[in-house]
PAMAR-9875 format. One line per 10 residues: number of its first residue (from 1); their letters; for each residue x, y, z of N, C-alpha, C. Coordinates in steps of 0.05 Angstrom, whole numbers. Example, Ala and Ser with C-alpha at 12.3 -4.5 7.8 and 13.67 -1.06 7.14 Angstrom:
2
1) AS) 264 -114 156 246 -90 156 264 -66 156 ~ 257 -45 142 273 -21 143 258 1 157
# end
This chain:
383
1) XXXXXXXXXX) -351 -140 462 -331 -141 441 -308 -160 448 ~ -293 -160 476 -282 -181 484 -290 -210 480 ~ -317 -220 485 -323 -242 485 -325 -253 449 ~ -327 -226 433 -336 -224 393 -302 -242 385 ~ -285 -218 408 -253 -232 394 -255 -263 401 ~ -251 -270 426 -251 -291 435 -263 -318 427 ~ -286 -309 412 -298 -329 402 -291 -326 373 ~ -278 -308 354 -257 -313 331 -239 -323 337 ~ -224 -316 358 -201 -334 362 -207 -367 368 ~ -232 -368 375 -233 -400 383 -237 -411 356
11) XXXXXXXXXX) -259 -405 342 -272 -404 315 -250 -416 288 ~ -227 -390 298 -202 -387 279 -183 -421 282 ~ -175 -417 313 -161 -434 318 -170 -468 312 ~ -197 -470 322 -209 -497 310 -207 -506 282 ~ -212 -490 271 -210 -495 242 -192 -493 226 ~ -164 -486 239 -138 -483 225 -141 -462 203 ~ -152 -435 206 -149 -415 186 -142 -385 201 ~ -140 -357 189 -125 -346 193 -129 -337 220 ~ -109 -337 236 -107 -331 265 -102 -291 261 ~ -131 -286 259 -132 -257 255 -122 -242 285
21) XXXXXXXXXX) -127 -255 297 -117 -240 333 -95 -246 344 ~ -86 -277 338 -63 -290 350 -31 -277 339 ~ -23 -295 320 4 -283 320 4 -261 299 ~ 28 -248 319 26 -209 309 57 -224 285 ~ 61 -241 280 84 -230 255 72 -252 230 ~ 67 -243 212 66 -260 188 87 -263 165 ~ 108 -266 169 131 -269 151 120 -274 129 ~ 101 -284 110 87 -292 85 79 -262 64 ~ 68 -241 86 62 -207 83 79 -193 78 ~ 108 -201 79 136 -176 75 134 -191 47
31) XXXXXXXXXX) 141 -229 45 137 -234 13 127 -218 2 ~ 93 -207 7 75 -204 -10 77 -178 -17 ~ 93 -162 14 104 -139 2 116 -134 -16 ~ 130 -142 -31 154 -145 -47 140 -148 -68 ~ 117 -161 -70 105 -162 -97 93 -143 -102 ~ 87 -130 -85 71 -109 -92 93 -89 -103 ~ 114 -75 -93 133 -59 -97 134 -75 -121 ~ 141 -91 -139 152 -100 -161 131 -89 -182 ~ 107 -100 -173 80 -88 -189 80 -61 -205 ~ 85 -43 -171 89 -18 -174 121 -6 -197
41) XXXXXXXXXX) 139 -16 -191 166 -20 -201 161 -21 -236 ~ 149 -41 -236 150 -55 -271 131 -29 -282 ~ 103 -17 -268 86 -6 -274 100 23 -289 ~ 119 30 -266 131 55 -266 158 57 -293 ~ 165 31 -299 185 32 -317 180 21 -349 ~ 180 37 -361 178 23 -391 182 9 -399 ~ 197 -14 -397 210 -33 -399 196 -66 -410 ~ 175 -72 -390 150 -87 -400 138 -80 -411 ~ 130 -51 -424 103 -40 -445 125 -56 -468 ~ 141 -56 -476 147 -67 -496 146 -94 -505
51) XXXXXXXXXX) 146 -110 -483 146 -141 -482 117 -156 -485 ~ 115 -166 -516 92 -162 -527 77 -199 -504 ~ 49 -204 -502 37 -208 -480 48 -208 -448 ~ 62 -181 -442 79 -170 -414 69 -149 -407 ~ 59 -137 -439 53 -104 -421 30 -100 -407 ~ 13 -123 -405 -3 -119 -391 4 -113 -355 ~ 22 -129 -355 33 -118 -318 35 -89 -324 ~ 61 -80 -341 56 -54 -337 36 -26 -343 ~ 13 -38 -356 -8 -27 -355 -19 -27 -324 ~ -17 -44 -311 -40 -54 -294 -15 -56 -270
61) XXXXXXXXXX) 2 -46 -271 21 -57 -241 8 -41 -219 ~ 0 -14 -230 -19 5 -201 -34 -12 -185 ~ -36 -35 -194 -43 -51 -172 -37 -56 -146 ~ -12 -55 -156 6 -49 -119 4 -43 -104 ~ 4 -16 -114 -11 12 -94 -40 -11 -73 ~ -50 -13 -91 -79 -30 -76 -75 -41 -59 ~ -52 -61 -67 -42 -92 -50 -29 -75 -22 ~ -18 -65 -26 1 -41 -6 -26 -28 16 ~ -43 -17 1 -72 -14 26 -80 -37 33 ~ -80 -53 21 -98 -76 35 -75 -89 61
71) XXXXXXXXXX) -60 -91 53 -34 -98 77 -44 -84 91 ~ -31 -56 100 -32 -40 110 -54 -39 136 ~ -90 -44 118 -104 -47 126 -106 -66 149 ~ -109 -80 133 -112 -103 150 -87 -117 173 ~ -70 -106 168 -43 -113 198 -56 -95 213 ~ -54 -68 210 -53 -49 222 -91 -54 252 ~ -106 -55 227 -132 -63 242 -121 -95 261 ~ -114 -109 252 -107 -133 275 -90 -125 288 ~ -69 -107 294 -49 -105 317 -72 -86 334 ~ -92 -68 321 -107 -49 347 -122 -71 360
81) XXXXXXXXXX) -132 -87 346 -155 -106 354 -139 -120 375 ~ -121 -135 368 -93 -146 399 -94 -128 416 ~ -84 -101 405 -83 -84 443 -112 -81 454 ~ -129 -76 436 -156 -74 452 -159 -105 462 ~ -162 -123 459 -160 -141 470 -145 -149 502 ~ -116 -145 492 -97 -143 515 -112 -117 539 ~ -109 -96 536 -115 -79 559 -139 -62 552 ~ -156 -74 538 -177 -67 534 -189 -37 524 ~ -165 -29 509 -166 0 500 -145 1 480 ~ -143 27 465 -118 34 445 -116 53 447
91) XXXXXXXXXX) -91 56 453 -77 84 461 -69 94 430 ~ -83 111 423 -76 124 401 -53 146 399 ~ -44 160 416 -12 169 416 9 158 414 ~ 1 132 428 22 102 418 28 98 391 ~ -1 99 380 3 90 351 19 113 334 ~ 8 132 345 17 154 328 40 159 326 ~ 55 164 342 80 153 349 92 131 330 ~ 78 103 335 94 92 317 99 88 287 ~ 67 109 278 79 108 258 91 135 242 ~ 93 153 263 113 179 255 149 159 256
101) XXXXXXXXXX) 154 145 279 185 128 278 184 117 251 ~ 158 102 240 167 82 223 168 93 188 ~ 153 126 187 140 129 161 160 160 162 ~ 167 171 180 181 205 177 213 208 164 ~ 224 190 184 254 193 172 263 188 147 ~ 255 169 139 265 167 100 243 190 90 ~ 218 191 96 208 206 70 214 236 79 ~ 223 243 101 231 279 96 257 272 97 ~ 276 251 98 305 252 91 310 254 57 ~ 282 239 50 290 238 12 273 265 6
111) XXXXXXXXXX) 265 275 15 242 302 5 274 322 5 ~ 287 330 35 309 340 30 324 336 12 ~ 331 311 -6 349 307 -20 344 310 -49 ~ 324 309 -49 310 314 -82 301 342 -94 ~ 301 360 -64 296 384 -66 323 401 -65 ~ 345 392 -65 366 408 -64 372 415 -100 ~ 378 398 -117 380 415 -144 357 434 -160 ~ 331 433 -140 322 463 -146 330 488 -127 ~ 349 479 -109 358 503 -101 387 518 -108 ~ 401 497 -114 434 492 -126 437 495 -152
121) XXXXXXXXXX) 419 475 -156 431 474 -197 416 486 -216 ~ 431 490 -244 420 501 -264 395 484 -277 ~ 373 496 -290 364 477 -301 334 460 -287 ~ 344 477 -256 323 466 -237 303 496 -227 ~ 286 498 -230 271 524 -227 264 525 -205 ~ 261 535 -173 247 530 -161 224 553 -157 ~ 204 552 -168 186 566 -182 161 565 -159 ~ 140 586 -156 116 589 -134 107 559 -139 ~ 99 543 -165 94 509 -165 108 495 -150 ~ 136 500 -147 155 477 -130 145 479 -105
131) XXXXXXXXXX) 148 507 -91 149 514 -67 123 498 -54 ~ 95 508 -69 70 495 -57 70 463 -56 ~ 76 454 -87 78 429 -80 102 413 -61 ~ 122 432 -55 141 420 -27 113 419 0 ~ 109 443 -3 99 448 19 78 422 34 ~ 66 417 8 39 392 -1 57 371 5 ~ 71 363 -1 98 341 19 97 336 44 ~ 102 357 52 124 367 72 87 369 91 ~ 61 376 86 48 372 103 20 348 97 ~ 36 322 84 19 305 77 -11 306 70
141) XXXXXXXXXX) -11 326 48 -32 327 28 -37 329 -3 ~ -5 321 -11 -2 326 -26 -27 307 -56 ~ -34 284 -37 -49 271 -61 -81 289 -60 ~ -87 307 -50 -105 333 -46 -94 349 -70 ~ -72 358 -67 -58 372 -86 -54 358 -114 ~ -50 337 -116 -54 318 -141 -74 322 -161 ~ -98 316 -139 -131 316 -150 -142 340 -161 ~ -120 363 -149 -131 394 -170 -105 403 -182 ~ -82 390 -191 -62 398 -208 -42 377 -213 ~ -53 358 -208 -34 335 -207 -12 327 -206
151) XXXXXXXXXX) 0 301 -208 18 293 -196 39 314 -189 ~ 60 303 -176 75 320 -170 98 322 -184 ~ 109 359 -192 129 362 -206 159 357 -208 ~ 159 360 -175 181 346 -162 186 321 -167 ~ 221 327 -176 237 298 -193 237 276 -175 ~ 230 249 -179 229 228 -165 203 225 -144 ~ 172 253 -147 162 249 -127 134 240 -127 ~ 126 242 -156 107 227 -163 77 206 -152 ~ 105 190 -145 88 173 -126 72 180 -93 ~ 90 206 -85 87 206 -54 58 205 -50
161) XXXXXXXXXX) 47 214 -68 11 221 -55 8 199 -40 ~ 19 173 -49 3 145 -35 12 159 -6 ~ 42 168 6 47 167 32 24 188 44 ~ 13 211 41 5 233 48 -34 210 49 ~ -38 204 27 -60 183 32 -65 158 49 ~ -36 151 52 -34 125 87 -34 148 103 ~ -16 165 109 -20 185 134 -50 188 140 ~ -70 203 118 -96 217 130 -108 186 141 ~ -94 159 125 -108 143 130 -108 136 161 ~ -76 129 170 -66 139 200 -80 149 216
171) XXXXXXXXXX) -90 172 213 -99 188 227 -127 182 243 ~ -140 165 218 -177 164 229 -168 132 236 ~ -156 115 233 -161 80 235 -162 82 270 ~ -150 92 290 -161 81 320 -175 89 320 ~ -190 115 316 -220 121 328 -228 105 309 ~ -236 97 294 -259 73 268 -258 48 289 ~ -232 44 304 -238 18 303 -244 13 335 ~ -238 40 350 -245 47 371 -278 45 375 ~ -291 66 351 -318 69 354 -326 38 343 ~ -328 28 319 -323 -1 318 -327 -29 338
181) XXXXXXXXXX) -314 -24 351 -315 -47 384 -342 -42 393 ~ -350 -25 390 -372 -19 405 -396 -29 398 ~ -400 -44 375 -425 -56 365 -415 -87 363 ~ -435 -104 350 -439 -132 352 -419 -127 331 ~ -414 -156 322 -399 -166 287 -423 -165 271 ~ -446 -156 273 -456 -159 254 -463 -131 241 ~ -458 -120 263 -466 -90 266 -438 -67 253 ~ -425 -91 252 -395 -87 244 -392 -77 219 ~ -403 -107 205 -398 -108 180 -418 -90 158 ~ -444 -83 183 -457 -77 160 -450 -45 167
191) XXXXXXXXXX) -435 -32 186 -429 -8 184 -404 1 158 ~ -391 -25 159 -362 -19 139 -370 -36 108 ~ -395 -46 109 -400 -41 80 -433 -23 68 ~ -439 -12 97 -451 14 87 -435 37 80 ~ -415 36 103 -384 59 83 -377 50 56 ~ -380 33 44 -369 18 24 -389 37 -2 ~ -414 21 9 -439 38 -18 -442 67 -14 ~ -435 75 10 -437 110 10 -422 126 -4 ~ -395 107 -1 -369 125 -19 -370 117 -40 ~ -377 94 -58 -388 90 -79 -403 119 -90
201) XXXXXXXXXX) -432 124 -80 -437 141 -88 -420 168 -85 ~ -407 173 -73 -394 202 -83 -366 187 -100 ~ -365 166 -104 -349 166 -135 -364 174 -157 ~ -388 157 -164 -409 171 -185 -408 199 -188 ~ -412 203 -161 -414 236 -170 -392 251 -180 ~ -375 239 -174 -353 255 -187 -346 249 -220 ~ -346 216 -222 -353 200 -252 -372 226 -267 ~ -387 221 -266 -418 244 -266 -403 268 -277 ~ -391 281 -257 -368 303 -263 -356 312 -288 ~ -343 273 -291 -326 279 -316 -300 297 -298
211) XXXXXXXXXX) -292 295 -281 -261 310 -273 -244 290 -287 ~ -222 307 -280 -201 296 -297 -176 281 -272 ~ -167 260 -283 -151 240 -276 -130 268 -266 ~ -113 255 -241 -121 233 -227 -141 230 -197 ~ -156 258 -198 -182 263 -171 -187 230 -165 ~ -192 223 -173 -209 196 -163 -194 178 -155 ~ -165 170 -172 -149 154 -161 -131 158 -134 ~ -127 187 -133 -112 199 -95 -134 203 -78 ~ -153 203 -86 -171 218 -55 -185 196 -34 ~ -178 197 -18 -184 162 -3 -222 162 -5
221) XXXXXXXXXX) -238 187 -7 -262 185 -13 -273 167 -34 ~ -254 161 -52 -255 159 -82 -247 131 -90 ~ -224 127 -76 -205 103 -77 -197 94 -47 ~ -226 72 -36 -224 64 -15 -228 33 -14 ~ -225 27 -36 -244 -4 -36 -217 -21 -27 ~ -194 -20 -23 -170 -40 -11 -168 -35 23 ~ -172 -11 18 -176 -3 51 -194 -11 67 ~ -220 -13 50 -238 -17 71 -246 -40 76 ~ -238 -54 60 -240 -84 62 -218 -110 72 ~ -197 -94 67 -170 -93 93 -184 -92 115
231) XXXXXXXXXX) -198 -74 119 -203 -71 157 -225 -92 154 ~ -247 -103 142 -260 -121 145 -254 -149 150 ~ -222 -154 129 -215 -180 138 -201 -172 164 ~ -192 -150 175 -179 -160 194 -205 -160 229 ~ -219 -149 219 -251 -155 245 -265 -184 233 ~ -251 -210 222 -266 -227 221 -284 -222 197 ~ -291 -205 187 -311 -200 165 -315 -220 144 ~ -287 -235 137 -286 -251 118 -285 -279 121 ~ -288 -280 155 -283 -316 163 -298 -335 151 ~ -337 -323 144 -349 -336 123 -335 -353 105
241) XXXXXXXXXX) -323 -335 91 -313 -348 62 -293 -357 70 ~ -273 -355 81 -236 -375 92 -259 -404 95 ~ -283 -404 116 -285 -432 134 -296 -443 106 ~ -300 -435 79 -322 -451 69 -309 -455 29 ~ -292 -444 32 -280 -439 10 -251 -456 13 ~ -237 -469 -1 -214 -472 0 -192 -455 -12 ~ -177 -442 8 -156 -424 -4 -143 -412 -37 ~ -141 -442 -48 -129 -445 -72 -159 -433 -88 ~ -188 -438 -84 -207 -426 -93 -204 -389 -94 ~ -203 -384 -73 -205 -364 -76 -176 -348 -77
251) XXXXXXXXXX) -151 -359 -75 -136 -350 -104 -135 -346 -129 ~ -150 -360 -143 -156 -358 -161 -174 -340 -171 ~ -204 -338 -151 -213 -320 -149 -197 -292 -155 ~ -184 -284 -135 -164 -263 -135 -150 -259 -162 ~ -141 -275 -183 -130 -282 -207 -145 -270 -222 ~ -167 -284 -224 -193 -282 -243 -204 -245 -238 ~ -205 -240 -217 -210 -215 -217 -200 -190 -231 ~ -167 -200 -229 -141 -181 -239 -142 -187 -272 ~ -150 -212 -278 -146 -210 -311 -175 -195 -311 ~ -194 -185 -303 -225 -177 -317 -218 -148 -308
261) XXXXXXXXXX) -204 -145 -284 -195 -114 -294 -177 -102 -313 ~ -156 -127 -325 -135 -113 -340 -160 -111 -374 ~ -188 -126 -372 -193 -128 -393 -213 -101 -391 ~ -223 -76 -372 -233 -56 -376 -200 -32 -379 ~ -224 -15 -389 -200 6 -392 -171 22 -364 ~ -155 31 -363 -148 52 -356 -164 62 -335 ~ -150 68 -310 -162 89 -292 -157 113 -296 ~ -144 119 -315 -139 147 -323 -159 155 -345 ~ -181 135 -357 -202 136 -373 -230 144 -361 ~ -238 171 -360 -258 178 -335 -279 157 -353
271) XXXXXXXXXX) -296 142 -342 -322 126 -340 -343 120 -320 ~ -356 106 -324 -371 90 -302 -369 57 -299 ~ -347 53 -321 -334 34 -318 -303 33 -293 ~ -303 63 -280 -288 59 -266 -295 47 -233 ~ -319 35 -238 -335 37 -211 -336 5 -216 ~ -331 -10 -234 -323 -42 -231 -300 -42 -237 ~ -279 -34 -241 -247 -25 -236 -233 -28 -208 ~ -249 -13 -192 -236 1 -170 -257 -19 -149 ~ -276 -33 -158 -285 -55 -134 -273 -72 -142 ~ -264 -89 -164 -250 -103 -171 -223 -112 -164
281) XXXXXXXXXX) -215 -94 -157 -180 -87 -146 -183 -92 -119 ~ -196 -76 -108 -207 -83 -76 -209 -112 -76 ~ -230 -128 -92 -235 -147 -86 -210 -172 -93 ~ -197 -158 -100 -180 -173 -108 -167 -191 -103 ~ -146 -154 -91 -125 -155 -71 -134 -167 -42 ~ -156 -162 -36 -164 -178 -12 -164 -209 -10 ~ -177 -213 -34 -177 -249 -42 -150 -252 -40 ~ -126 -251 -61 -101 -254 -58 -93 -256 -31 ~ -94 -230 -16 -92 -230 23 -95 -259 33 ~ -132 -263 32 -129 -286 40 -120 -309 40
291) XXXXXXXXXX) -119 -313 8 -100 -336 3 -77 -351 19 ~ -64 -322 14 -39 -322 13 -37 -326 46 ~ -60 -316 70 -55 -325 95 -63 -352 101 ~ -74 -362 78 -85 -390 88 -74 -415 73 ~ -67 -402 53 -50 -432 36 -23 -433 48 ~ -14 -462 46 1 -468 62 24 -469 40 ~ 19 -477 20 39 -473 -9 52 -437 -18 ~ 31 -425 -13 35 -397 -22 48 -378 4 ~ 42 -399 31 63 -379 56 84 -393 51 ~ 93 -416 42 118 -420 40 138 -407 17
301) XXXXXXXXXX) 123 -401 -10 135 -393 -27 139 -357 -13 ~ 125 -338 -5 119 -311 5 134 -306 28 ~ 140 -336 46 153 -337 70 192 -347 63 ~ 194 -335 42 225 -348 29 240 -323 37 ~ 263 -335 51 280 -311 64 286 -293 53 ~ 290 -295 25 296 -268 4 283 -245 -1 ~ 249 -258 -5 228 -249 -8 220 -229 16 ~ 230 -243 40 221 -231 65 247 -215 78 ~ 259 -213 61 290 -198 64 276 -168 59 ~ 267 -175 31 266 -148 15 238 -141 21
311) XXXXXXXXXX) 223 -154 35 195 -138 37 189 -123 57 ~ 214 -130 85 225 -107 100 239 -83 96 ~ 239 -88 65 249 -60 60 240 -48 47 ~ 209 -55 40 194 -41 17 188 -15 17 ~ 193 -4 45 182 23 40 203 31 27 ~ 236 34 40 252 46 20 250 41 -4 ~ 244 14 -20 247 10 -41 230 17 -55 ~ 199 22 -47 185 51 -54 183 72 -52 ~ 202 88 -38 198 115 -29 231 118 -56 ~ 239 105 -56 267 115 -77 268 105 -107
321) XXXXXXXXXX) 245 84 -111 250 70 -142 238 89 -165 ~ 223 114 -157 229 118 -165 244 145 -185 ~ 264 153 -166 288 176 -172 305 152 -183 ~ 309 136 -184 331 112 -193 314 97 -209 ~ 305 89 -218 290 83 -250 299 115 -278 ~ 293 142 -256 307 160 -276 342 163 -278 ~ 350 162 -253 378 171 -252 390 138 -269 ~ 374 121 -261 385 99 -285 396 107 -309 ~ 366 119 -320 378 124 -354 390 143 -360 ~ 391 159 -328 416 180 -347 444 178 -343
331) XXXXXXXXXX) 452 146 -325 471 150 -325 475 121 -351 ~ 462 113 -357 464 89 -382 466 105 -407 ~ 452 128 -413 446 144 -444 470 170 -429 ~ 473 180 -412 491 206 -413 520 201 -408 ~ 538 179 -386 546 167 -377 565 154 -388 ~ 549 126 -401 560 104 -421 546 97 -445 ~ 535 128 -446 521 120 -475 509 95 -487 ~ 501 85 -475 482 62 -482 458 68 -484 ~ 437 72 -514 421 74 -518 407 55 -525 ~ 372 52 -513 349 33 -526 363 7 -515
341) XXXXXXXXXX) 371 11 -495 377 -17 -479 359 -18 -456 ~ 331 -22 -455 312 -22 -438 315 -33 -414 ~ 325 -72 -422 322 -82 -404 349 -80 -388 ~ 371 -71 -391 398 -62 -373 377 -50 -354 ~ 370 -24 -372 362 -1 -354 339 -10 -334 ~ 316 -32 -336 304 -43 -313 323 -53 -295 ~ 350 -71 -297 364 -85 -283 376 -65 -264 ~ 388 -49 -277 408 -29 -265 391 -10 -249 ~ 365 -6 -250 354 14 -234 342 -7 -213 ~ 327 -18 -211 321 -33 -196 348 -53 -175
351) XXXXXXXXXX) 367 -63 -180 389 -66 -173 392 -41 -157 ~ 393 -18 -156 407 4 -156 386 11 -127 ~ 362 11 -134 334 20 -112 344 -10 -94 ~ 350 -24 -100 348 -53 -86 368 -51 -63 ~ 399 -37 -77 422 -25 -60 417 -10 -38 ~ 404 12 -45 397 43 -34 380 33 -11 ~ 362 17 -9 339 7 1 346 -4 32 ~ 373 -29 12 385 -46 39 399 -20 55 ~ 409 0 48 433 18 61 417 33 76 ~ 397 42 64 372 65 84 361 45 105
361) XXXXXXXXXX) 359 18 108 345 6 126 361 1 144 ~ 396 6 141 405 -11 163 419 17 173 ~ 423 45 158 433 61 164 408 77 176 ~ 391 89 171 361 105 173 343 92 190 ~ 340 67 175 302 65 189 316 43 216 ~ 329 28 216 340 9 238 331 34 267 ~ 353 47 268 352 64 290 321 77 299 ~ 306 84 278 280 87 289 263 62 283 ~ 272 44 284 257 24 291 253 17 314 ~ 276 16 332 281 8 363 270 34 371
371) XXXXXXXXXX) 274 56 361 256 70 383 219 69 383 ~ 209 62 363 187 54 354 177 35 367 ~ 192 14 373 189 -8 395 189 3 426 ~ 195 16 430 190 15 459 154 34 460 ~ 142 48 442 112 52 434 96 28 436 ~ 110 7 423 94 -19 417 73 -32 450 ~ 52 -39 435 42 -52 464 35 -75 454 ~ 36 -79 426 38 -116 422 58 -114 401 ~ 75 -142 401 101 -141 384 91 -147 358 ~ 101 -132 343 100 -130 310 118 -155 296
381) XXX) 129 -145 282 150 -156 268 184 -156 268 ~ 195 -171 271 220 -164 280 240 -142 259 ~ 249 -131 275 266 -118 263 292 -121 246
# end
C-alpha cells in the first residue's frame, strides 16, 4: 500500500493534477463550502420558489447536503491516507477526538439553546415527542428517527439528521480505510463500487416498499452515493478520468448532471426514478469536486478570501441558518410589520446566520480548534 501511495503521488505530481496525498490544505474546498451552505440556505428559504426561472435552485438546493458529503468524504479519506502513509497506521482515537473538538461544541451548545422555550415558555409543549426526539439529538440518531417519524419537531432542528448521519459516518471511515490499505488499487476500487451496487439494491428494496419520504433520503444505507465516491476520489479512484479529461470537461459534466436531475422529480416523490436521482447527485457533486481541484480558473475564483472566509465557517452557518431564516420573519412580520417582503427576509436572515456564524467561530469553535490540533498527526487547515 505504501509503494500504491507513492506511485500516486509520483503519477499525481508528473502530470500536474490533483495532489490527493500531498498538500493537506485546499483553500479552493472552504469556497466550495460556502456554496454548498448557500444551496442548502436558498433551498431552505422561500424566497427563490418565487423567482420565476430561480426556483429551480430552490427546488433542488438539497444538493448541498451532497456537496457537503462529498467534501467531507473525500478530505477526510486523504488526511487518513497521509497519516497512514506518514507512520504507517491511523490512530483512530486521534481521529475521534478530532472530530468530537471540531463537531460537539456548537451542536450541543445550539441543541441547549433551542430547547429552552419548551421548557420556559408558553406555547412551547414539551411533550413525550420532544423529549425522544431531544434525546435522538443529543445521541446522534436522530436521522434513524427521521426515517420512522420524521423530521424533527424541534424549532430550528430539522436539518440536524445530516450531523447524526456524518457522525455514524465518523465512526466506520478509519476502519474502511484501515481494512482498505490492505488490498491492491484495484482491489480497491472494485470493493467500493461493489458497496456502491449492493446498497443500490437495498434502495430498491425499499423503493419496492413504497415507504414514505424521508427513509431514503437520512439513512446512509440509502443515501450513500456522495460518500462513497468521496472516498474513491480520495484513494486515486478517479485519476483515470483527471489524466485524460480536461477539467473544464468534466465541469461541465458536473453541470449537465445537476440540470438532468432538476429535470426528474422530487426526492420526496417515492419512485424508481429515485435511483437515477441519487446516482446522479453523487455523480455530480464528485465531478464538480474534481473540477474544482483541478481547474486553475475555478481554484482561483473558490480560493477568494471571502469565499474562504466564510467556508470556515460553514458549519456554524449550517448548524444556525436555520432558526434564523425563522426568527427572521418573525421579527420582519411581528416586530416591524413588514409583510410579503421575501427578499428583505432572505437578506436579513442570512446576514443574520452570516453574523451568528462569524461570532460562534471566534467565540466557540476557535478554542476547540487549538485543542483539536494538538490530536492532529498531519496538519489540516489553518485555523
Amino acid at each position: 500500500m505504501v509503494n500504491f501511495i507513492k506511485n500516486r503521488m509520483t503519477n499525481t505530481l508528473a502530470t500536474n493534477k490533483v495532489n490527493i496525498l500531498g498538500n493537506s490544505y485546499l483553500p479552493e474546498l472552504d469556497g466550495l463550502r460556502f456554496l454548498a451552505f448557500m444551496l442548502v440556505f436558498i433551498h431552505h428559504h422561500p424566497f427563490f420558489s418565487t423567482i420565476p426561472y430561480l426556483s429551480f435552485l430552490s427546488n433542488y438546493g438539497w444538493i448541498g447536503v451532497d456537496l457537503f458529503f462529498a467534501l467531507s468524504a473525500f478530505l477526510l479519506t486523504k488526511l487518513l491516507l497521509e497519516e497512514y502513509q506518514l507512520v504507517q497506521s491511523i490512530n483512530i482515537k486521534k481521529f475521534y477526538l478530532r472530530r468530537i473538538f471540531r463537531i460537539w461544541p456548537v451542536y450541543f451548545l445550539f441543541i441547549a439553546v433551542v430547547i429552552i422555550p419548551y421548557l420556559f415558555f408558553e406555547g412551547f409543549k414539551f411533550t413525550p415527542e420532544i423529549s425522544q426526539r431531544l434525546f435522538s439529538l443529543v445521541a446522534f440518531y436522530d436521522n434513524i428517527a427521521a426515517a420512522n417519524s420524521g423530521y424533527n419537531p424541534i424549532i430550528g432542528t430539522a436539518h440536524l439528521w445530516t450531523i447524526a448521519y456524518e457522525e455514524q459516518f465518523y465512526i466506520c471511515l478509519p476502519v474502511v480505510i484501515i481494512l482498505l490499505t490492505k488490498f491492491s488499487p484495484k482491489s480497491q476500487l472494485f470493493i467500493l463500487t461493489a458497496t456502491l451496487l449492493f446498497l443500490n439494491l437495498i434502495r430498491i428494496f425499499f423503493i419496492s416498499a413504497d415507504v414514505s419520504h424521508p427513509l431514503i433520503w437520512v439513512l446512509p444505507i440509502t443515501h450513500f452515493d456522495s460518500i462513497i465516491l468521496g472516498i474513491i476520489l480520495g484513494f486515486g479512484g478517479f485519476n483515470f478520468l483527471i489524466e485524460k479529461l480536461n477539467s473544464s470537461i468534466i465541469g461541465v459534466a458536473g453541470i449537465f448532471c445537476f440540470i438532468m436531475i432538476c429535470q426528474l422529480p422530487q426526492i420526496d416523490h417515492n419512485s424508481f426514478l429515485l435511483i437515477l436521482s441519487y446516482s446522479l447527485v453523487g455523480i455530480s457533486t464528485t465531478l464538480l469536486l474534481i473540477s474544482v481541484l483541478n481547474n486553475d480558473y475555478l481554484k482561483k475564483i473558490f480560493s477568494n478570501k471571502i469565499l474562504v472566509y466564510l467556508g470556515k465557517r460553514s458549519y456554524g452557518l449550517y448548524v444556525y441558518h436555520l432558526i434564523l431564516i425563522k426568527a427572521g420573519e418573525t421579527v420582519l412580520t411581528k416586530i416591524f410589520n413588514i409583510q410579503n417582503e421575501s427578499f428583505l427576509w432572505f437578506a436579513f436572515s442570512l446576514t443574520c446566520t452570516i453574523i451568528i456564524s462569524i461570532l460562534s467561530y471566534s467565540i466557540i469553535e476557535k478554542p476547540f480548534l487549538k485543542i483539536k490540533k494538538k490530536f492532529q498527526i498531519i496538519n489540516s487547515r489553518p485555523i
